[in-house]
C-alpha positions as CSV (number, residue, x, y, z in Angstrom):
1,X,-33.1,2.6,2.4
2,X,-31.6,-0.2,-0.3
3,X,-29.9,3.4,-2.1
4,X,-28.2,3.9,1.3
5,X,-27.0,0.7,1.7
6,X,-25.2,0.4,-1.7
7,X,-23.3,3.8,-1.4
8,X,-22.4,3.0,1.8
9,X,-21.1,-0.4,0.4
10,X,-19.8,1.2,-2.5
11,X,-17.3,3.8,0.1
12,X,-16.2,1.1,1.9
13,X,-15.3,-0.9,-0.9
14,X,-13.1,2.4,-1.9
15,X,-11.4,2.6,1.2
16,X,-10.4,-1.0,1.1
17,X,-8.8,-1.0,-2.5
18,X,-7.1,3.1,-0.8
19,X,-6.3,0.8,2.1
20,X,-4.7,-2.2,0.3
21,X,-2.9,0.5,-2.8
22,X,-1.1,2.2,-0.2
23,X,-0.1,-0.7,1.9
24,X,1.7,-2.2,-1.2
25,X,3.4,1.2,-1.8
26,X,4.4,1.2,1.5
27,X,5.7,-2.0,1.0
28,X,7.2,-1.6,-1.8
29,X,9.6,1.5,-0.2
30,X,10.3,-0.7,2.6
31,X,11.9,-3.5,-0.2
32,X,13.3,-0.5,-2.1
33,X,14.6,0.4,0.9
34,X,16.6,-2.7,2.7
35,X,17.7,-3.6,-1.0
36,X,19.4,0.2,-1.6
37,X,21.0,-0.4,1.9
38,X,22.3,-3.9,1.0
39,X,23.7,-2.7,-1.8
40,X,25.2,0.6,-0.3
41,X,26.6,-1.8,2.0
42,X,28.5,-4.3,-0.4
43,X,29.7,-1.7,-2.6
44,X,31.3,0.2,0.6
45,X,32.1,-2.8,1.6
């Protein structure tokens, strides 16, 4: 019963660090993103 309880810790603990890896890539695109238009913007300004 304990053996279950750890894996089962042990998956959720996996999705959380998936969860929180792909939130920052995601981020991270979405500050790539508003700086690449910024700049597209100034230099066509």
């Amino acid at each position: 019963m304990t053996k279950n309880k750890v894996e089962t810790s042990k998956k959720v603990d996996i999705q959380k660090i998936f969860v929180r890896i792909m939130a920052c890539i995601l981020a991270l695109l979405m500050v790539l993103g508003i700086g690449g238009t910024l700049l597209f913007y100034l230099i066509a300004m």
